[in-house]
BADOMI-300210 format. One record per residue (C-alpha): residue in one letter; residue number from 1; x, y, z. Coordinates in steps of 0.5 Angstrom, whole numbers, padded with zeros to 4 digits. Layout:
# residues N
{rec "a" NUM {X Y Z}}
...
***
This chain:
# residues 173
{rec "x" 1 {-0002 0026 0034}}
{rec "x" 2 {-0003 0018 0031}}
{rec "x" 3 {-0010 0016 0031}}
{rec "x" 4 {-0009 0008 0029}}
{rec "x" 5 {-0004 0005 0031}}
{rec "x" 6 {-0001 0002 0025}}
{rec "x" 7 {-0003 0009 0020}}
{rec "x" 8 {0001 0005 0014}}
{rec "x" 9 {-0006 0001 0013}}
{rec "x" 10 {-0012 0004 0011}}
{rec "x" 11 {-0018 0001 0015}}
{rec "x" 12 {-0021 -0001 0008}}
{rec "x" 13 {-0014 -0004 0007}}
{rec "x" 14 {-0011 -0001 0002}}
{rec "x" 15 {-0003 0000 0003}}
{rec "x" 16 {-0002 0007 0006}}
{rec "x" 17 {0005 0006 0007}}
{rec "x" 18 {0006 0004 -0001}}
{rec "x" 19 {0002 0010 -0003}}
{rec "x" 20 {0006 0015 -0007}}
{rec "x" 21 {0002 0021 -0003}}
{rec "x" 22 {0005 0019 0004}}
{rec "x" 23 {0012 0020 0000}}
{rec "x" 24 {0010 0027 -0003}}
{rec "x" 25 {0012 0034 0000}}
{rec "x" 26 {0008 0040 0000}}
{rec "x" 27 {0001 0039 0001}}
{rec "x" 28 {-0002 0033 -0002}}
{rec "x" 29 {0002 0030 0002}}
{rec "x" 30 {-0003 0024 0005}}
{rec "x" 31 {-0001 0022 0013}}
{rec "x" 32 {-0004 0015 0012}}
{rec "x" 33 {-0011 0012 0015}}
{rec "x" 34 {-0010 0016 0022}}
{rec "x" 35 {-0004 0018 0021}}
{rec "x" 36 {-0003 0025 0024}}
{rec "x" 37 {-0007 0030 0021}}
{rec "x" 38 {-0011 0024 0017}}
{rec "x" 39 {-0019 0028 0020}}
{rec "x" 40 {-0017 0034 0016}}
{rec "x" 41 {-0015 0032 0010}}
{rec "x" 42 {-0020 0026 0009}}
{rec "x" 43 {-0026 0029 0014}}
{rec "x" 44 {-0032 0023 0010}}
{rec "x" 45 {-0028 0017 0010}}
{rec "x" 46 {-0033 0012 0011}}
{rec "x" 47 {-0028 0007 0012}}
{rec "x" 48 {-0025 0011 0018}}
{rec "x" 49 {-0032 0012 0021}}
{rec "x" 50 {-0034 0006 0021}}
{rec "x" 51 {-0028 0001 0023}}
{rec "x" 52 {-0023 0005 0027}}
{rec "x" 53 {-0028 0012 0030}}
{rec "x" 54 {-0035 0007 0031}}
{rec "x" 55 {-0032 0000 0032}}
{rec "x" 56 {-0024 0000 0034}}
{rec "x" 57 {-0021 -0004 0029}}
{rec "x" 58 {-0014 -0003 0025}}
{rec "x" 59 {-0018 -0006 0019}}
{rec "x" 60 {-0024 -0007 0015}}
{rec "x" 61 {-0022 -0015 0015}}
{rec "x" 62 {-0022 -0015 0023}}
{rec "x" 63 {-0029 -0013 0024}}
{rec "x" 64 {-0034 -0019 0024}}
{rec "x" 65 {-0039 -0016 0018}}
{rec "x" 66 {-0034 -0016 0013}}
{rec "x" 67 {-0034 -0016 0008}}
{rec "x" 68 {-0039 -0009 0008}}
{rec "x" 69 {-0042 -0006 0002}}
{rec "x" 70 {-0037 0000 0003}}
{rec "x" 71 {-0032 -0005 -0001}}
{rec "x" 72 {-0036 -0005 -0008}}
{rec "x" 73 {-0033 0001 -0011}}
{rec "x" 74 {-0025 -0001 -0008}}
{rec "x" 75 {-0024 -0007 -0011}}
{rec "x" 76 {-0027 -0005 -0018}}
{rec "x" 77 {-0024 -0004 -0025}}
{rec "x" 78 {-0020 0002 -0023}}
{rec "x" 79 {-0015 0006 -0019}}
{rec "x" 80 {-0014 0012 -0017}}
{rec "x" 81 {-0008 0015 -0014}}
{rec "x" 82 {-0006 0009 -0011}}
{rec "x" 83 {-0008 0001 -0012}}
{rec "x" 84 {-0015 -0002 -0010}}
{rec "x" 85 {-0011 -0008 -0014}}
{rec "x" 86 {-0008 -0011 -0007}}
{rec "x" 87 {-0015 -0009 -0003}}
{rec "x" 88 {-0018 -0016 -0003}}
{rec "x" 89 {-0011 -0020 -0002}}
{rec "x" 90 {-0010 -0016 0003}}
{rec "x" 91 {-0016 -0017 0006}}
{rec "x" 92 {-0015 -0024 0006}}
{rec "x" 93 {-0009 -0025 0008}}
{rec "x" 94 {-0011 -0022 0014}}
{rec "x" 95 {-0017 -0025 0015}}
{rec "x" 96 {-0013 -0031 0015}}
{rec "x" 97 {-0006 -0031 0018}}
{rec "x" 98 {-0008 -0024 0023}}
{rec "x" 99 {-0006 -0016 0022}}
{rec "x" 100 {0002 -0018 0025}}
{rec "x" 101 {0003 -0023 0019}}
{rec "x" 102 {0000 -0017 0013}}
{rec "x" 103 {0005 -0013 0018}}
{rec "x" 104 {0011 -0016 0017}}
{rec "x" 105 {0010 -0017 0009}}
{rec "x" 106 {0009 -0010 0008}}
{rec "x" 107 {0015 -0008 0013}}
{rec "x" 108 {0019 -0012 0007}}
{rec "x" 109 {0016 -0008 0002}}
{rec "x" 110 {0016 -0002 0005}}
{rec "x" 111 {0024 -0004 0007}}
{rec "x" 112 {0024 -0004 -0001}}
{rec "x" 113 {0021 0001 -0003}}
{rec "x" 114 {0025 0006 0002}}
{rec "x" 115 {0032 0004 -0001}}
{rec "x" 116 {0030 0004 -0007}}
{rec "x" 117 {0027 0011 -0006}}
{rec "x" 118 {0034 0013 -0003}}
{rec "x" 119 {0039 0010 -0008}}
{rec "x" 120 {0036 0009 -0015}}
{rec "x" 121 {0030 0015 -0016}}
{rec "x" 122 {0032 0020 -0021}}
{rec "x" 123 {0025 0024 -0019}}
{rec "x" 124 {0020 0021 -0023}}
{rec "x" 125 {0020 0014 -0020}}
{rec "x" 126 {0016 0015 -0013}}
{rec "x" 127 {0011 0012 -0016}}
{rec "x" 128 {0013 0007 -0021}}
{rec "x" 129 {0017 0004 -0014}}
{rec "x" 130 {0011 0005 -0010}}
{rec "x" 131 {0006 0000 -0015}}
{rec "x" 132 {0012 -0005 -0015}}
{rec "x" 133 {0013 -0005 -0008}}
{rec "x" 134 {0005 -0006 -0008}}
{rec "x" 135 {0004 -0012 -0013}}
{rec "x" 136 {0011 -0015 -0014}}
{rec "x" 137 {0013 -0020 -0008}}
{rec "x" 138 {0017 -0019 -0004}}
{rec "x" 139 {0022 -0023 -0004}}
{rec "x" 140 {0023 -0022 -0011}}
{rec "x" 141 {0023 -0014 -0009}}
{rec "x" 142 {0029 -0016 -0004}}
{rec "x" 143 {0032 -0020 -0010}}
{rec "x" 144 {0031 -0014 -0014}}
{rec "x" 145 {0035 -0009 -0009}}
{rec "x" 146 {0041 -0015 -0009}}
{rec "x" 147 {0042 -0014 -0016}}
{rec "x" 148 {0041 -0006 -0017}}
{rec "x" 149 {0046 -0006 -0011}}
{rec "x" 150 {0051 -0009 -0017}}
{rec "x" 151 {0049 -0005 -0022}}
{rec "x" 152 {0043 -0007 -0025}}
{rec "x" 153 {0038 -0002 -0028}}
{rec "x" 154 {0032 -0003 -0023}}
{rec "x" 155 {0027 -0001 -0026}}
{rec "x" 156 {0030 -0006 -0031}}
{rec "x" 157 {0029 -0012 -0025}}
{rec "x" 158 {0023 -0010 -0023}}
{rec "x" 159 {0019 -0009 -0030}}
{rec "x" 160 {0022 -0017 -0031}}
{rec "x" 161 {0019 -0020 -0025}}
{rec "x" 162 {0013 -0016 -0027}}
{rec "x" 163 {0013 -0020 -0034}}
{rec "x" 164 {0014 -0027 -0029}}
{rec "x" 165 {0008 -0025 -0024}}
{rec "x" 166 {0003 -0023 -0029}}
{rec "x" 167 {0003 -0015 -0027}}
{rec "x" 168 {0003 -0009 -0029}}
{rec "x" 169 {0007 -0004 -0027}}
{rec "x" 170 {0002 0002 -0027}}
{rec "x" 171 {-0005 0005 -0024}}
{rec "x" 172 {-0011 0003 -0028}}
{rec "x" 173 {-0014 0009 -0030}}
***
């Protein structure tokens, strides 16, 4: 059973549903914050304790104390599995224009990401997918998706609109 809400956010955050891990088979496979079967494989996650189980927020940026001291070593130099890059972006965005406007940008990229998982993964592109559709935008993901419809190399598109956005297309490590 789902616990929050919207399990594609993490309560720090962080873009659940751009996550290689929710995309992996087997038993790394992660539900999301709250998602279905969340507790067991992530029993300490502060953030679920504080914001979602102890106070009943979606989100970190929802709560009235944020930012916290738990943000600190999310935002920082590096990532892990999964970008930490689009923590505060996603944050303020929330903060600024509510959950429902960081909802519908991230449906735009999940819509990206999902067509480009189906029709132009070779086995080896779910994460390289995920990264773009977590810092690219979203209009240039849509404009991406168009071209590589025609017969474009994708991973061509989306390295040139990272050139032009000013990112890098990989985990800090």
């Amino acid at each position: 059973m789902t616990e929050k809400a919207h399990p594609t956010i993490g309560c720090c955050d962080i873009d659940c549903g751009l996550c290689p891990r929710l995309y992996t088979r087997g038993p790394s496979r992660c539900p999301g914050c709250g998602g279905e079967g969340f507790s067991e494989k992530h029993p300490a996650c502060g953030f679920h304790s504080c914001c979602f189980k102890k106070r009943g927020f979606e989100v970190c940026a929802q709560c009235p104390d944020y930012p916290c001291s738990r943000f600190g070593r999310e935002t920082g130099e590096r990532d892990s599995f999964v970008l930490h890059r689009r923590v505060r972006a996603n944050q303020a965005l929330i903060k600024e224009q509510g959950l429902t406007a960081f909802l519908t940008q991230q449906e735009r990229r999940m819509v990206f990401l999902q067509e480009a998982l189906a029709n132009f993964d070779d086995g080896r592109c779910t994460s390289y997918f995920c990264i773009a559709a977590a810092l690219l935008t979203p209009a240039s993901l849509e404009a991406a998706l168009q071209r590589a419809r025609a017969g474009k190399d994708i991973k061509v598109l989306l390295q040139e609109c990272a050139d032009k956005q000013g990112q890098e297309l990989k985990l800090r490590k």
